[in-house]
N, CA, C and O atoms as a Tinker XYZ file with bonds, in Angstrom:
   492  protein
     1  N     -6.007000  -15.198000   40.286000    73     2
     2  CA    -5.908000  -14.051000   39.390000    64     1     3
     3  C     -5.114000  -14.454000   38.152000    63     2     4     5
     4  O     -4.009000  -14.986000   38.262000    81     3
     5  N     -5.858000  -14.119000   36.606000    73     3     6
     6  CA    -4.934000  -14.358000   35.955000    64     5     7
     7  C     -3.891000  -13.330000   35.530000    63     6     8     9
     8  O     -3.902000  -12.111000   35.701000    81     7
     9  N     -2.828000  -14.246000   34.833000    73     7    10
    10  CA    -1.607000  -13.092000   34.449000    64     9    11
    11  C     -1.465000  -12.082000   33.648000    63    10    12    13
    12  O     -1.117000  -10.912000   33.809000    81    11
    13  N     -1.994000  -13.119000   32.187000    73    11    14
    14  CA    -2.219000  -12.377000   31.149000    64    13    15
    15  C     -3.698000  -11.455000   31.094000    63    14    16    17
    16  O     -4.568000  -11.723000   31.923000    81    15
    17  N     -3.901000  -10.486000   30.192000    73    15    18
    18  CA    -4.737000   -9.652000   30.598000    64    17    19
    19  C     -5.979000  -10.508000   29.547000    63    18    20    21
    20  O     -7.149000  -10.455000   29.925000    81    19
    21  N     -5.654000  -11.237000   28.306000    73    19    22
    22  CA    -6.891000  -12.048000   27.649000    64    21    23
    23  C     -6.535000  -13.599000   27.523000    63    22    24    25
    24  O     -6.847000  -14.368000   26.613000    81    23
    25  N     -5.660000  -13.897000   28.898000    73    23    26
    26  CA    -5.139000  -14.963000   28.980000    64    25    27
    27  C     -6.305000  -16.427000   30.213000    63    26    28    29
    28  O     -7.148000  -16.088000   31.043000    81    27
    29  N     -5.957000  -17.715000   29.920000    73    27    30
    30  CA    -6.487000  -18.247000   30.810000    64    29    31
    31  C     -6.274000  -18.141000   32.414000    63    30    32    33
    32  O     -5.137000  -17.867000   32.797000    81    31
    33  N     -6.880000  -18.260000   32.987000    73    31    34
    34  CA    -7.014000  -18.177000   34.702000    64    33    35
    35  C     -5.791000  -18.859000   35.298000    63    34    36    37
    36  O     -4.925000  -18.347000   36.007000    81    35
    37  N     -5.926000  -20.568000   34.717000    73    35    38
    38  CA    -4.629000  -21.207000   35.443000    64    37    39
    39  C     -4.596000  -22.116000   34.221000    63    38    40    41
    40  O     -5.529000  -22.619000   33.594000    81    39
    41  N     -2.991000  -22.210000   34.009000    73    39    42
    42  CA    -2.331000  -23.283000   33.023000    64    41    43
    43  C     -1.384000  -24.313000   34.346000    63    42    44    45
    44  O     -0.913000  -24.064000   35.456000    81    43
    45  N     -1.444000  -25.183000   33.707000    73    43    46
    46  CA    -0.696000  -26.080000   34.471000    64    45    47
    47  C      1.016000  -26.454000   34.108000    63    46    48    49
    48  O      1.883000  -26.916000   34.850000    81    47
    49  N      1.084000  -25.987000   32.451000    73    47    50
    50  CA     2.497000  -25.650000   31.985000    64    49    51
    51  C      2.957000  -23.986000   31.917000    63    50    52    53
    52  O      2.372000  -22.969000   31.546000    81    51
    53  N      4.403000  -24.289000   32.513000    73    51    54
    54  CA     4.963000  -23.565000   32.429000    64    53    55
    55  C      4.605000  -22.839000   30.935000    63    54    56    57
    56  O      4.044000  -23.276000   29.930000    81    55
    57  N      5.205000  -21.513000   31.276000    73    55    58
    58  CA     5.233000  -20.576000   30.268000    64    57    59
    59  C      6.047000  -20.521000   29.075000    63    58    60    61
    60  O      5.714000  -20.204000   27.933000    81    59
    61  N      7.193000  -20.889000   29.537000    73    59    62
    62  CA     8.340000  -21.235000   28.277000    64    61    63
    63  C      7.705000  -22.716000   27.688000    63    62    64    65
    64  O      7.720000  -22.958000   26.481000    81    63
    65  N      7.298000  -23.415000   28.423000    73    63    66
    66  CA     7.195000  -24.813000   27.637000    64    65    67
    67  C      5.681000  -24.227000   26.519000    63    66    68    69
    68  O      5.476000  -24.818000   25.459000    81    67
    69  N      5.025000  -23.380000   26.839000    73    67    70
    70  CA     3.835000  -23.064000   26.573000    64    69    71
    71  C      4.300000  -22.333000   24.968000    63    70    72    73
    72  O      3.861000  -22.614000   23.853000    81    71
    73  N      5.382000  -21.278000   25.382000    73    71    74
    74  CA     6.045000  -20.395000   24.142000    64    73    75
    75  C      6.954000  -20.881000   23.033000    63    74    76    77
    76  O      7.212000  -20.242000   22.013000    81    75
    77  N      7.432000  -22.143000   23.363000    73    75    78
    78  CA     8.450000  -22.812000   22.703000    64    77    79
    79  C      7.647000  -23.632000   21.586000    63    78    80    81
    80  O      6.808000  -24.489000   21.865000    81    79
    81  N      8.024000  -23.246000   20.230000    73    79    82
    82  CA     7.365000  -23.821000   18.747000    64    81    83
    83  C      7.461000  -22.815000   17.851000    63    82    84    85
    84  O      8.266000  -21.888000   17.761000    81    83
    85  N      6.355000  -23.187000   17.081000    73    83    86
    86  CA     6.461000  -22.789000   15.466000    64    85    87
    87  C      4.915000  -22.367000   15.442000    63    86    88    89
    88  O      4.078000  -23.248000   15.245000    81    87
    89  N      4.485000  -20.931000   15.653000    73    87    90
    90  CA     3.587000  -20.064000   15.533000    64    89    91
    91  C      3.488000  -19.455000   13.974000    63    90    92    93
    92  O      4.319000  -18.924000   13.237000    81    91
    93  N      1.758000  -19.862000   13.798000    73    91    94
    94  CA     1.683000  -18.913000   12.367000    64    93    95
    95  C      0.765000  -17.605000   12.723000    63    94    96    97
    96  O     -0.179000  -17.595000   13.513000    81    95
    97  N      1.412000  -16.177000   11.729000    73    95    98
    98  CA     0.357000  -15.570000   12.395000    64    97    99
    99  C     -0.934000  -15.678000   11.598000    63    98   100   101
   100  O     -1.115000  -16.224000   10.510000    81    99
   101  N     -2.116000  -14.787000   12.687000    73    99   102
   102  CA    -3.602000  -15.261000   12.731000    64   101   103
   103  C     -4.169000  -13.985000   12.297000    63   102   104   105
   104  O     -4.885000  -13.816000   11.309000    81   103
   105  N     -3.798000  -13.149000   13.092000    73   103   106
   106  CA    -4.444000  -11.609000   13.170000    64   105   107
   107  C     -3.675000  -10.455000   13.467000    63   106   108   109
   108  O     -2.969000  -10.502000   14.474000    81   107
   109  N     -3.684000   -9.277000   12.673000    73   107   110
   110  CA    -2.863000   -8.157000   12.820000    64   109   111
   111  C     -4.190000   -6.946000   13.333000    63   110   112   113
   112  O     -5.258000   -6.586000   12.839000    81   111
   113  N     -3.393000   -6.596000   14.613000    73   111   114
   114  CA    -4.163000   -5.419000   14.481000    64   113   115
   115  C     -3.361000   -4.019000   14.897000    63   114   116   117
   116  O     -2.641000   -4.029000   15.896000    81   115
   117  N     -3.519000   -2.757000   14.053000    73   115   118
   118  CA    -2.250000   -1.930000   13.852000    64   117   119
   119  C     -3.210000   -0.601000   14.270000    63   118   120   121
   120  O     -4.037000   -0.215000   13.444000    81   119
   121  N     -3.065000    0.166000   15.714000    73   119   122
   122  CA    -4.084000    1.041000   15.969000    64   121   123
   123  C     -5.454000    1.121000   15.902000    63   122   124   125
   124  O     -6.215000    1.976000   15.451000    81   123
   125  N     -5.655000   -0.191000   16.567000    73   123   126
   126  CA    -6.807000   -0.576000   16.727000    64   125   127
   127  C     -7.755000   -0.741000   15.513000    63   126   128   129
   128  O     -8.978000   -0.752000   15.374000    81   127
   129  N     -6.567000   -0.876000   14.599000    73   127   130
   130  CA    -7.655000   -0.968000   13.067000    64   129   131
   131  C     -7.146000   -2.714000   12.724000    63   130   132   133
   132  O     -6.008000   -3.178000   12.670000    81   131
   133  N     -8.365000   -3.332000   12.550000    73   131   134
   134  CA    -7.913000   -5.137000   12.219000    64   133   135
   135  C     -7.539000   -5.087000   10.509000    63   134   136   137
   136  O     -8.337000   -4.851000    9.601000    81   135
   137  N     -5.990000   -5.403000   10.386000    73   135   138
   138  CA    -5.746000   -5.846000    9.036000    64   137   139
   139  C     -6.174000   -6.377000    8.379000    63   138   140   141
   140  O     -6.211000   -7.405000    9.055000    81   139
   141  N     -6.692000   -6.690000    7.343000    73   139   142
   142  CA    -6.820000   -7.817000    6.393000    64   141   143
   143  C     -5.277000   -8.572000    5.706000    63   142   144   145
   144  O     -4.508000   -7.979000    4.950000    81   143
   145  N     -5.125000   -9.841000    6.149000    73   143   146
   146  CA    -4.001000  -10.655000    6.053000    64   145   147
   147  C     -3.947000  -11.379000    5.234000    63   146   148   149
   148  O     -4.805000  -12.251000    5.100000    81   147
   149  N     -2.727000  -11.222000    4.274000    73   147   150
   150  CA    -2.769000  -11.778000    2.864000    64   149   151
   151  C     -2.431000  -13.270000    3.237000    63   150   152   153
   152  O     -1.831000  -13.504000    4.286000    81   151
   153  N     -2.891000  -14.487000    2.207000    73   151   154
   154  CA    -2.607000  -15.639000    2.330000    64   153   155
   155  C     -0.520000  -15.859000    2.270000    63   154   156   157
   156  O      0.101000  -16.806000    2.753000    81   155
   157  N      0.187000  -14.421000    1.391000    73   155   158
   158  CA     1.569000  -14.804000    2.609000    64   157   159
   159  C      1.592000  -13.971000    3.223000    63   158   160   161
   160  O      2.685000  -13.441000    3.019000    81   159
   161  N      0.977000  -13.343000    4.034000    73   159   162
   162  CA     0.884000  -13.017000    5.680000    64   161   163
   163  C      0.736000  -14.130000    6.306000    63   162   164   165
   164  O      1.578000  -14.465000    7.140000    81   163
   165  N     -0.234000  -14.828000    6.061000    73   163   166
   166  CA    -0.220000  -16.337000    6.786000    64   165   167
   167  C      0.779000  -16.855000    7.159000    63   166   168   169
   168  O      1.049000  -17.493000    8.176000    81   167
   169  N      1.505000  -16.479000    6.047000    73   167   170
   170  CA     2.901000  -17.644000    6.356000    64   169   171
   171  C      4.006000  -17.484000    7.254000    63   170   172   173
   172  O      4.786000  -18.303000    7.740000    81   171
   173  N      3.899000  -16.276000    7.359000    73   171   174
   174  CA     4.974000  -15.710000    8.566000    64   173   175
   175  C      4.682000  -16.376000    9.769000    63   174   176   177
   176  O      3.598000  -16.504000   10.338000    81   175
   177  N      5.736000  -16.759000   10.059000    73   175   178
   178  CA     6.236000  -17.691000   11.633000    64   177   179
   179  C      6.842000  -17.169000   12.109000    63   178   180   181
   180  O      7.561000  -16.318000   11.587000    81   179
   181  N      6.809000  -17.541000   13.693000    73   179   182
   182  CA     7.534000  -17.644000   14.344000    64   181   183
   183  C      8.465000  -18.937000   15.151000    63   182   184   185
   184  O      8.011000  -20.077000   15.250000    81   183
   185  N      9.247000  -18.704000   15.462000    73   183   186
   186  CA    10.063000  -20.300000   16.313000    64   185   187
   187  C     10.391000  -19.747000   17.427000    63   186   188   189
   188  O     10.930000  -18.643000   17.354000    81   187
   189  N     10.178000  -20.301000   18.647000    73   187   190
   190  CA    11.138000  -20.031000   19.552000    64   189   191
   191  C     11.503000  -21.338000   20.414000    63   190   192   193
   192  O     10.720000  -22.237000   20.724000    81   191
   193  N     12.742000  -21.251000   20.700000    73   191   194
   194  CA    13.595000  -22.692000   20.782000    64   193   195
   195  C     13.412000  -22.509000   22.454000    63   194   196   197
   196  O     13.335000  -21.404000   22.991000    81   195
   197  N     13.356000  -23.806000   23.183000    73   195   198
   198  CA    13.562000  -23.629000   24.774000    64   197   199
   199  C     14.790000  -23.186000   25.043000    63   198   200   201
   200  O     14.732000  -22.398000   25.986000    81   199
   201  N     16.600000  -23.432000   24.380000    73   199   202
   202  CA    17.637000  -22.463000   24.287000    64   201   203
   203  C     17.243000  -21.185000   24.438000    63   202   204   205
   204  O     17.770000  -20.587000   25.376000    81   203
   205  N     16.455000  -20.590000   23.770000    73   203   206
   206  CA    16.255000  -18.910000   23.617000    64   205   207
   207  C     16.749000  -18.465000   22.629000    63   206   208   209
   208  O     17.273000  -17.355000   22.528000    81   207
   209  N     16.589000  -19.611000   21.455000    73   207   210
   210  CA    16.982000  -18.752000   19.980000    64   209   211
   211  C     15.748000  -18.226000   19.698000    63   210   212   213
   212  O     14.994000  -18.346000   20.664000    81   211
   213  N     15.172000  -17.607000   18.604000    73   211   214
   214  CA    14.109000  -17.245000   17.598000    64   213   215
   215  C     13.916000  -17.055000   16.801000    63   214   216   217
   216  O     14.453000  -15.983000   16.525000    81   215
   217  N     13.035000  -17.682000   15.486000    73   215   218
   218  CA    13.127000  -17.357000   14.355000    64   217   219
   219  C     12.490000  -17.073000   13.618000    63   218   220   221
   220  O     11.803000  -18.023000   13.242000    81   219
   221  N     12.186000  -15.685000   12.851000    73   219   222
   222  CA    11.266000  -15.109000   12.467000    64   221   223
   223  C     11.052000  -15.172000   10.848000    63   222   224   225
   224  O     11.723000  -14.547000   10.027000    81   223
   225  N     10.146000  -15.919000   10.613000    73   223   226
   226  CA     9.923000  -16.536000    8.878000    64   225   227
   227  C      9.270000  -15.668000    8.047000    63   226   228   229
   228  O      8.174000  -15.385000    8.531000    81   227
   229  N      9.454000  -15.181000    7.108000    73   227   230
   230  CA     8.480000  -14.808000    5.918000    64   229   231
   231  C      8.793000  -14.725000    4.625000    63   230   232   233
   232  O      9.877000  -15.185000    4.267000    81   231
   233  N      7.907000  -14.122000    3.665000    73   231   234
   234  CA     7.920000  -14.048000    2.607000    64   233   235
   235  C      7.917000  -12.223000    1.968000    63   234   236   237
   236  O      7.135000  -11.319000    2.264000    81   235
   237  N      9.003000  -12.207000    1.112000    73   235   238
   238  CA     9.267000  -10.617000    0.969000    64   237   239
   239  C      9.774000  -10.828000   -0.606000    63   238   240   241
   240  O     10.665000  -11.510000   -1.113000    81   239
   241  N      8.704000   -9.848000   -1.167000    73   239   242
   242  CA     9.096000   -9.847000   -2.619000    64   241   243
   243  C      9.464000  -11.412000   -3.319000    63   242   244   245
   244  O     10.086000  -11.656000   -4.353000    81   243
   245  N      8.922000  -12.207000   -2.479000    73   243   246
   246  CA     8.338000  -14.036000   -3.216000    64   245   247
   247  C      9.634000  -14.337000   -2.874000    63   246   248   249
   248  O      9.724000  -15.533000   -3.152000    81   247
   249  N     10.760000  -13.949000   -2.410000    73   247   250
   250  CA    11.694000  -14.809000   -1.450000    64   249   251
   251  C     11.163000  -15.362000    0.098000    63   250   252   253
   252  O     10.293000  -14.869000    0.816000    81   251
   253  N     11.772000  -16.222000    0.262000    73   251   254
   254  CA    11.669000  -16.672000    1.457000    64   253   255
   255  C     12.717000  -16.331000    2.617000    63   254   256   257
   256  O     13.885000  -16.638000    2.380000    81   255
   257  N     12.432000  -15.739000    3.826000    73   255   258
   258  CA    13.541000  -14.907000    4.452000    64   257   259
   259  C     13.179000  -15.588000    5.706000    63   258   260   261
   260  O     12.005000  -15.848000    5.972000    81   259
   261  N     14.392000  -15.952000    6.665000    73   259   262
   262  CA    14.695000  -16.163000    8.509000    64   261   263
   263  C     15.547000  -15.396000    9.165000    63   262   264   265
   264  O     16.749000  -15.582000    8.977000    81   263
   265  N     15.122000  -14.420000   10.033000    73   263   266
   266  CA    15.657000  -13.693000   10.993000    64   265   267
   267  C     16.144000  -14.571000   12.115000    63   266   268   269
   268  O     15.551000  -15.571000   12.520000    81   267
   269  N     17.165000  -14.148000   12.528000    73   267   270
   270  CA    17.929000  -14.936000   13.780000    64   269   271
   271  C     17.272000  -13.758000   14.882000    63   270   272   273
   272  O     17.070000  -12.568000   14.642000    81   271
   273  N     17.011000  -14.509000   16.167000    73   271   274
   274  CA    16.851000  -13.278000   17.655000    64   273   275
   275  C     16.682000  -14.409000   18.790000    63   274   276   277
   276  O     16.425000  -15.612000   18.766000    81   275
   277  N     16.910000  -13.595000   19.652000    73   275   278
   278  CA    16.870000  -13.816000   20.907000    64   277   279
   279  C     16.199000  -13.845000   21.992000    63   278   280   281
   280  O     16.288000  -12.758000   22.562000    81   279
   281  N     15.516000  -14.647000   22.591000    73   279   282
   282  CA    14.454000  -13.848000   23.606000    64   281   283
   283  C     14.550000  -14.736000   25.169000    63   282   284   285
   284  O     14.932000  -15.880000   25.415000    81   283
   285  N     14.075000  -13.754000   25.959000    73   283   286
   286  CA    13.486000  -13.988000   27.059000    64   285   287
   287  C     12.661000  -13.633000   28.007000    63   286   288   289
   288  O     12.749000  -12.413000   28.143000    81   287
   289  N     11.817000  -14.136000   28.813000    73   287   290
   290  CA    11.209000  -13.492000   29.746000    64   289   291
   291  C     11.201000  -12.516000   30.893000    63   290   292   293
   292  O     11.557000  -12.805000   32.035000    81   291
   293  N     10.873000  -11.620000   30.594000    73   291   294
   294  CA    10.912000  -10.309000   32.063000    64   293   295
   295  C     10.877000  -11.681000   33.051000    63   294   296   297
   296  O     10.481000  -12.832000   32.868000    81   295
   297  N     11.591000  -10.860000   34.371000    73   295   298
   298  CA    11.503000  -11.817000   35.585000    64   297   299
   299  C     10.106000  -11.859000   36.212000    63   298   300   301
   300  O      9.919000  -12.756000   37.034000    81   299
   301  N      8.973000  -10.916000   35.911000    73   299   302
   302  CA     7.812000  -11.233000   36.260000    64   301   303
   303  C      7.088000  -12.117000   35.062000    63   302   304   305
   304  O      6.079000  -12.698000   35.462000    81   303
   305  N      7.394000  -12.318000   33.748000    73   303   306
   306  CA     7.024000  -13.339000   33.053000    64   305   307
   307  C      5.683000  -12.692000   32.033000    63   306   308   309
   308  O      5.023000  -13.444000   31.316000    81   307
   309  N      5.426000  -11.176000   32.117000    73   307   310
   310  CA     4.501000  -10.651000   31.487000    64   309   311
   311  C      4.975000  -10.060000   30.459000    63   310   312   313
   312  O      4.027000   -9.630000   29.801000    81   311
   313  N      5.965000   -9.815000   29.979000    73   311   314
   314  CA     6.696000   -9.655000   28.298000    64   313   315
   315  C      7.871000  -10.777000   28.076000    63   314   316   317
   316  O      8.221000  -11.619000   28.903000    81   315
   317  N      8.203000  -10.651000   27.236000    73   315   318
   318  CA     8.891000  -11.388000   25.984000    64   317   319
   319  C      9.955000  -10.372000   25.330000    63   318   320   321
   320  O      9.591000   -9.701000   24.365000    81   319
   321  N     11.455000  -10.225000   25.908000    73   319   322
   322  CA    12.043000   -9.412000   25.150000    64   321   323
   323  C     13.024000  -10.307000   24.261000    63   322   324   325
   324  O     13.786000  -11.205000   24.619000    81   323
   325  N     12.743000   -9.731000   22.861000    73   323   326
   326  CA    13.444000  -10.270000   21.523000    64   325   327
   327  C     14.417000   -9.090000   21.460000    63   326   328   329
   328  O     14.191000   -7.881000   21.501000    81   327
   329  N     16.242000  -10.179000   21.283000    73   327   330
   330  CA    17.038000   -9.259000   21.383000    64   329   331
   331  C     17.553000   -9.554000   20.059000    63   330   332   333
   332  O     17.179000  -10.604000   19.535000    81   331
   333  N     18.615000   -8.543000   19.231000    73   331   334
   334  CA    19.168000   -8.797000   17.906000    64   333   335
   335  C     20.053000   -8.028000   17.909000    63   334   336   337
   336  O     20.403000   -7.685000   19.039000    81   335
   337  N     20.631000   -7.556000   17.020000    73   335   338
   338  CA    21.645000   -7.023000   16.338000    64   337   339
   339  C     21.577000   -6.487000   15.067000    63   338   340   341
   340  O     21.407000   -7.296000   14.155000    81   339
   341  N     21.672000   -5.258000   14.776000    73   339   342
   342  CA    21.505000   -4.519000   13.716000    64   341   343
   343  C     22.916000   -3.293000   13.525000    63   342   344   345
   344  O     23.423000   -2.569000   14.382000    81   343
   345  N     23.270000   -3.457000   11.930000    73   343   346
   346  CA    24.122000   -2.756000   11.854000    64   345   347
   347  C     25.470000   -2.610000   12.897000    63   346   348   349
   348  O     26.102000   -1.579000   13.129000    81   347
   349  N     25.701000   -3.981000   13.449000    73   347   350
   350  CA    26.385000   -4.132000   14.886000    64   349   351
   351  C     26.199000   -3.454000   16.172000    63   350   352   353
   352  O     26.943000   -3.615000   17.140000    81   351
   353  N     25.143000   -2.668000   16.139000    73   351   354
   354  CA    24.813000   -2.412000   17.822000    64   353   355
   355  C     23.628000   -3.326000   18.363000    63   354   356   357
   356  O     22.712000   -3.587000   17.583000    81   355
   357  N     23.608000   -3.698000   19.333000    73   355   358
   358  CA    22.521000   -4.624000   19.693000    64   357   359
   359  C     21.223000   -4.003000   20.590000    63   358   360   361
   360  O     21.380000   -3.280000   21.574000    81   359
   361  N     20.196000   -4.336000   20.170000    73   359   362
   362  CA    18.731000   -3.716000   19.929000    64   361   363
   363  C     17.868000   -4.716000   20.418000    63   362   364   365
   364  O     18.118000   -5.922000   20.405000    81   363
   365  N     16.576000   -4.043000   20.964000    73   363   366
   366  CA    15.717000   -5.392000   21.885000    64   365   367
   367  C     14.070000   -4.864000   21.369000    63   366   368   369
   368  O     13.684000   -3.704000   21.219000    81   367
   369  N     13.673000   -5.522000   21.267000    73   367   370
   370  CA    11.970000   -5.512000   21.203000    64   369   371
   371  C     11.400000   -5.845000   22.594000    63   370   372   373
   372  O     12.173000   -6.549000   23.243000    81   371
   373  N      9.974000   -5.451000   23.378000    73   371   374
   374  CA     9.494000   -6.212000   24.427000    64   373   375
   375  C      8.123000   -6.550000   23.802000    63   374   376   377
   376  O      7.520000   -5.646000   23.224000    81   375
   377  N      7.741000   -7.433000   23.855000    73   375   378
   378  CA     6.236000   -8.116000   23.352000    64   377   379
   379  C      5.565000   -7.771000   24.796000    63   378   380   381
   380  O      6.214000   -8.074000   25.797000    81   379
   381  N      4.572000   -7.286000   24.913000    73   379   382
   382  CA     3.644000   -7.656000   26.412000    64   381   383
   383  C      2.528000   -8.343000   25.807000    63   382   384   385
   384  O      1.626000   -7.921000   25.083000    81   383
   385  N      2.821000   -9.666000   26.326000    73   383   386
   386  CA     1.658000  -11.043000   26.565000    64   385   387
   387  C      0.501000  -10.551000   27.320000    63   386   388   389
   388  O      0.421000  -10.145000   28.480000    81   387
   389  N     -0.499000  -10.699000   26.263000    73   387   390
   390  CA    -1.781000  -10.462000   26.741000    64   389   391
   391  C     -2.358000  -11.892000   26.536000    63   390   392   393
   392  O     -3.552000  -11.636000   26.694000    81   391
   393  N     -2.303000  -13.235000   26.287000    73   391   394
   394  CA    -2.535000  -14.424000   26.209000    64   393   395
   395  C     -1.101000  -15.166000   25.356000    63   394   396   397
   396  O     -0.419000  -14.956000   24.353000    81   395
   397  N     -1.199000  -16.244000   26.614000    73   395   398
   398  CA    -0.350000  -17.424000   26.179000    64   397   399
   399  C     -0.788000  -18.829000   26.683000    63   398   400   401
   400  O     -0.897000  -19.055000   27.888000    81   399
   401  N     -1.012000  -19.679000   25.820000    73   399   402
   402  CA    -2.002000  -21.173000   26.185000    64   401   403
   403  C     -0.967000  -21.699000   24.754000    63   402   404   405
   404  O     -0.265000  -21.101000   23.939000    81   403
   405  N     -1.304000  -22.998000   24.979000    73   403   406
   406  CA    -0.909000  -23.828000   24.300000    64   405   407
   407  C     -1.133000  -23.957000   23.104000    63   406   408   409
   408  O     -0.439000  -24.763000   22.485000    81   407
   409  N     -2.187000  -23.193000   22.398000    73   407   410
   410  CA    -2.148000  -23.130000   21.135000    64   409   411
   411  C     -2.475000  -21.695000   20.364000    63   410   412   413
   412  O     -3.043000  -21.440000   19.303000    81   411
   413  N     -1.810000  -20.821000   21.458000    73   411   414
   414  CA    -2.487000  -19.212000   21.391000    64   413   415
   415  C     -1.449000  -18.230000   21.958000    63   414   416   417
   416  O     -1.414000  -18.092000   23.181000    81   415
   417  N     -0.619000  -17.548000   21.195000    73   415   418
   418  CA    -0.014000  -16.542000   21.756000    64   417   419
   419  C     -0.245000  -15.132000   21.140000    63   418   420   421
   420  O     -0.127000  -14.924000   19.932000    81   419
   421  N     -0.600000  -14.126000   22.097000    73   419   422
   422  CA    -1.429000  -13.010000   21.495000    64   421   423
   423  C     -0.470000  -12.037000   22.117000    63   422   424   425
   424  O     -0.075000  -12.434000   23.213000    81   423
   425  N      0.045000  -10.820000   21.722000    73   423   426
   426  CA     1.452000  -10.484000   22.429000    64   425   427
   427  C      0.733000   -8.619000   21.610000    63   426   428   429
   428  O     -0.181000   -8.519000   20.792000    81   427
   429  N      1.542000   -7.481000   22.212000    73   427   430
   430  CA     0.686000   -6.165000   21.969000    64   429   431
   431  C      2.803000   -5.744000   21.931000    63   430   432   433
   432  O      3.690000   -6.314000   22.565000    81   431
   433  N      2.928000   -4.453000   20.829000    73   431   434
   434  CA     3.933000   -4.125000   21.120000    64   433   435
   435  C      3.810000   -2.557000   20.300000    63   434   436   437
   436  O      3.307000   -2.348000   19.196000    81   435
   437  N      4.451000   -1.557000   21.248000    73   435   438
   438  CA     4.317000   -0.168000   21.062000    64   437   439
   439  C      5.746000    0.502000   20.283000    63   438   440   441
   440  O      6.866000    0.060000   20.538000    81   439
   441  N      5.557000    1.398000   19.504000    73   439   442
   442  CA     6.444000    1.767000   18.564000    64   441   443
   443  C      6.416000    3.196000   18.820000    63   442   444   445
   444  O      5.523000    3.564000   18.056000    81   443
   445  N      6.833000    4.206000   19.410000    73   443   446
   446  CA     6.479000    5.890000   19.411000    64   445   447
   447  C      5.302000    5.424000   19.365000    63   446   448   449
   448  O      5.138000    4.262000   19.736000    81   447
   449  N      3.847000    6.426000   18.767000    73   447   450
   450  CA     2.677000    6.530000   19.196000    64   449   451
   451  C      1.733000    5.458000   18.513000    63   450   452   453
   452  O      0.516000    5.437000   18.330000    81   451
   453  N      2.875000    4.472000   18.169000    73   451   454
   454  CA     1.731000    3.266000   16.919000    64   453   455
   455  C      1.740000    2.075000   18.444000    63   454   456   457
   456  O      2.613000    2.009000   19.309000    81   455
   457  N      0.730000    1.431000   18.361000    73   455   458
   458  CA     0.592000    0.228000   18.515000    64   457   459
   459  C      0.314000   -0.963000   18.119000    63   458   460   461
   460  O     -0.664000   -0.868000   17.378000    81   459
   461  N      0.792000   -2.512000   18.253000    73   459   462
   462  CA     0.731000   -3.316000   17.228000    64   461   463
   463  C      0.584000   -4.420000   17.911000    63   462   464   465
   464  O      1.364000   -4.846000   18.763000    81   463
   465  N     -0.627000   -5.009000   17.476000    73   463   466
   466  CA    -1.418000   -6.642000   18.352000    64   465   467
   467  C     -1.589000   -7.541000   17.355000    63   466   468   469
   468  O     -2.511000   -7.725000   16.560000    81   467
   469  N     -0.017000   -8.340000   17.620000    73   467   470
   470  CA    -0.362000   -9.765000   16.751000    64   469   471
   471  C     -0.805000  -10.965000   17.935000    63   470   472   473
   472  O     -0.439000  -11.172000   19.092000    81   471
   473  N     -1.779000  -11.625000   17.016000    73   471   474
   474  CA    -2.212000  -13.178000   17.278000    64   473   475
   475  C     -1.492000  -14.067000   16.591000    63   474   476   477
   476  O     -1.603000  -14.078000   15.365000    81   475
   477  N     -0.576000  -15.025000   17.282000    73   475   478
   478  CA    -0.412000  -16.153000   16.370000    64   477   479
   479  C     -1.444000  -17.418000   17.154000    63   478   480   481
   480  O     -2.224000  -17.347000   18.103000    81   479
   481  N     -1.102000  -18.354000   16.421000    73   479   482
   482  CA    -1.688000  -19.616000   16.460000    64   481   483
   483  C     -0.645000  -20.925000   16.212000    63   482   484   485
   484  O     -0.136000  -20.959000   15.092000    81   483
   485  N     -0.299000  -21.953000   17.109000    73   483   486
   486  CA     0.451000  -23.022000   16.888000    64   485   487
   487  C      0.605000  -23.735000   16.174000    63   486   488   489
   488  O      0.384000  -24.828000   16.696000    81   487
   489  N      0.887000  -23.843000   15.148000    73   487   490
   490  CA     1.345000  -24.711000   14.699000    64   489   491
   491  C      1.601000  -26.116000   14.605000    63   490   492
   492  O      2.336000  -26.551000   13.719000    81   491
């Protein structure tokens, strides 16, 4: 049985070794409506370190910006919670992994009644 819900059947690497790099994203999709992604949309990355740092890259108003965060795996290994700090209270995101392979991480994350499905691609 596989894990992920648009994920492969069986990987032979672990999951963290699988999640750990430098992801560009591929595809936005925001209520089931597919974005059109500007060439710097492209550019937004992600990093995530086997430590459990993370670092979230982009481009805003033609600066170049890196978010510091944190993440780790639910103990069943089917989300990804990114932790941070804002305004000094500390705050968490959960990604639920719907595919993770070695050159494919596709992750779904809910906001009140929005939902939001990014694809990245490895780097």
């Amino acid at each position: 049985m596989q894990k992920y819900e648009e994920g492969l059947a069986i990987s032979f690497l672990p999951k963290k070794t699988r999640l750990v790099g430098i992801w560009k994203l591929k595809k936005l999709i925001f209520n089931d409506r597919n974005i059109i992604l500007s060439d710097v949309d492209r550019k937004n990355t992600l990093e995530f370190t086997k430590e459990g740092s993370m670092y979230k890259s982009f481009i805003y108003n033609e600066e170049y910006y890196t978010n510091y965060y944190e993440w780790e795996f639910t103990f069943d290994k089917t989300k990804v919670v990114i932790s941070y700090e804002y305004e000094g209270q500390p705050h968490s995101i959960e990604l639920v992994v719907l595919s993770l392979t070695n050159k494919e991480f596709i992750f779904e994350r809910k906001e009140q009644s929005n939902k939001l499905k990014m694809e990245y691609e490895k780097r």
